[in-house]
C-alpha positions in Angstrom: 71.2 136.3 136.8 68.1 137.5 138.9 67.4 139.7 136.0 67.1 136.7 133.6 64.9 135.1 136.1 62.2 137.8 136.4 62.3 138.1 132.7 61.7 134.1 132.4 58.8 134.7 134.7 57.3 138.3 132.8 57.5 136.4 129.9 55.9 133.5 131.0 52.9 135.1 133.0 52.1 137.2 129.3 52.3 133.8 127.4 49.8 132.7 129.7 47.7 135.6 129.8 47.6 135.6 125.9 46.6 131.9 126.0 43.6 131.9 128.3 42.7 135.5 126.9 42.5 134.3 123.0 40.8 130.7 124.8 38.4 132.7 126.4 37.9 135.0 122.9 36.9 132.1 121.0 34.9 131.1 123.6 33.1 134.2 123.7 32.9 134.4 120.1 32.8 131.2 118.6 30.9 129.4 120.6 28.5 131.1 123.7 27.9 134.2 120.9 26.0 131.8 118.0 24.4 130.0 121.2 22.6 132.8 122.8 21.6 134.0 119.5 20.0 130.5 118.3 18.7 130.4 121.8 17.1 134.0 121.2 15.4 133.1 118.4 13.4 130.4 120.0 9.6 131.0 120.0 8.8 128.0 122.4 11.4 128.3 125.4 13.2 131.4 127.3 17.0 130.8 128.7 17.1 130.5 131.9 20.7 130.3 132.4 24.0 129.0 129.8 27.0 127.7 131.5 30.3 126.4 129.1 32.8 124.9 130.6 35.7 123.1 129.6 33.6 119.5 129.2 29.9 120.4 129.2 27.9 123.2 127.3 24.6 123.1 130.0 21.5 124.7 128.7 18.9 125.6 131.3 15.5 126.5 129.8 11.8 127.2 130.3 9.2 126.0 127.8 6.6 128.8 127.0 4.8 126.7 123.7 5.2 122.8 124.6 3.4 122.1 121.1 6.4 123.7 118.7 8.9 122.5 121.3 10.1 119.7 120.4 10.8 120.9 117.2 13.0 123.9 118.3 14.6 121.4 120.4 16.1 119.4 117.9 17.1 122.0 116.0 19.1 124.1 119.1 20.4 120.3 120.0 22.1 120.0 116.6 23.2 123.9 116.6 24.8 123.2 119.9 26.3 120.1 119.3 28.2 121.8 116.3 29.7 124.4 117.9 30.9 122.6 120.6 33.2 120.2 119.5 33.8 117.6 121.6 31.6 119.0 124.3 28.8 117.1 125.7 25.5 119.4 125.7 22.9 119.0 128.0 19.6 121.0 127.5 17.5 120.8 130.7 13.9 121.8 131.1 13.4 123.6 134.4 9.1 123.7 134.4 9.2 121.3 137.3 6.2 122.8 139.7 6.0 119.9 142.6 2.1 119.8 142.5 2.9 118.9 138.9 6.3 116.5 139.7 4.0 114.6 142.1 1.2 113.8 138.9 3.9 112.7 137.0 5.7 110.4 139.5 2.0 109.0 140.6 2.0 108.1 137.0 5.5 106.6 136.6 4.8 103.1 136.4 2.0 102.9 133.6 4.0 105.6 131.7 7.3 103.0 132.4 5.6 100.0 131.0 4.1 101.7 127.7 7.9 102.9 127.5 9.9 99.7 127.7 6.6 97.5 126.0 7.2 100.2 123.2 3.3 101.1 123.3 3.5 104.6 122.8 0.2 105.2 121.5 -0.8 104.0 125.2 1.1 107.2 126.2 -1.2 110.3 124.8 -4.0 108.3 126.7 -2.1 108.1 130.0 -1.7 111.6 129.5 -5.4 112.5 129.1 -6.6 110.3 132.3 -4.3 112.2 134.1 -6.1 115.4 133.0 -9.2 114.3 133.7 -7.9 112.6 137.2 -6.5 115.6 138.7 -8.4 118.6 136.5 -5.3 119.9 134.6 -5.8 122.8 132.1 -4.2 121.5 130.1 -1.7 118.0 129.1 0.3 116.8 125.5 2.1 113.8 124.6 4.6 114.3 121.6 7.3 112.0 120.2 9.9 111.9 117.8 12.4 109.6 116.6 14.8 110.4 119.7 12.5 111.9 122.8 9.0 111.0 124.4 7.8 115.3 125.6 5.3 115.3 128.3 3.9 118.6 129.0 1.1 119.1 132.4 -0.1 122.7 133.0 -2.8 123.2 135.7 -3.1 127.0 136.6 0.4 128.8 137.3 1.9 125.5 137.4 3.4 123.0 134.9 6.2 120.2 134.7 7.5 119.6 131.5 9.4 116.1 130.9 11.9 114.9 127.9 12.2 111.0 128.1 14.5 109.9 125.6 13.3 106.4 124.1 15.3 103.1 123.9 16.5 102.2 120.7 17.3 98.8 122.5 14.7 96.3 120.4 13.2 99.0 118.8 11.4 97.9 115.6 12.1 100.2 112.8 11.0 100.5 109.1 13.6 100.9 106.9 12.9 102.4 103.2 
């Protein structure tokens, strides 16, 4: 009988050990592989760190070209959202210098108004009196159909924002 039981348990403990080892396999393969290597080929971020786990795919990165980023950012959205499944991804920006955090949150309530008012040629403007205001090198304003990207760069620091837009009475045109 108490051989019976240890086998029960052997066999048991190597089923488990083949699960989680062929789980984390595809993990490996399937998914964190084909993510570091669309994350590689990015010209306008570095990876600053990938975490999967069992309900979130977190992407940490830094934006080295904020012009062509948004673009890449799509793209790696949609790559990542692919391979993971039922996963929610998050993709988060870490350019957040405080002398740069403290521009943008001066800012927040003209910025917050063109956003909900849906004036988002007011935005680029916004942008550019903040340049001039506190003598940054250098300032964008880009949009797409999903995300508002606000880039500030004044020396060695820079804060880099994605504001996702309300499609809540968002006029439209429809072909």
């Amino acid at each position: 009988m108490q051989w019976r039981k240890s086998t029960i348990g052997l066999s048991l403990l190597a089923t488990l050990t083949l699960l989680f080892g062929v789980w984390f396999l595809y993990q490996k393969l399937e998914v964190e592989s084909p993510l570091r290597g669309e994350i590689g080929q990015l010209q306008s971020a570095t990876l600053n760190n990938l975490e999967i786990g069992r309900d979130k795919i977190q992407i940490d990165l830094s934006v080295t070209k904020p012009e062509i980023f948004p673009q890449e950012y799509r793209e790696l959205m949609d790559t990542a959202s692919k391979l993971a499944g039922d996963k929610q991804v998050v993709i988060r920006v870490g350019n957040k210098s405080e002398s740069m955090k403290d521009i943008w949150q001066s800012g927040q309530f003209v910025f917050t108004e063109a956003m909900d008012l849906h004036q988002y040629s007011r935005i680029p403007e916004l942008v550019n009196e903040w340049k001039d205001t506190h003598q940054l090198d250098q300032v964008s304003a880009l949009m797409d159909d999903a995300n508002i990207y606000i880039y500030l760069k004044k020396g060695t620091e820079d804060f880099y924002a994605i504001v996702p837009r309300s499609e809540e009475k968002e006029v439209t045109a429809h072909a």
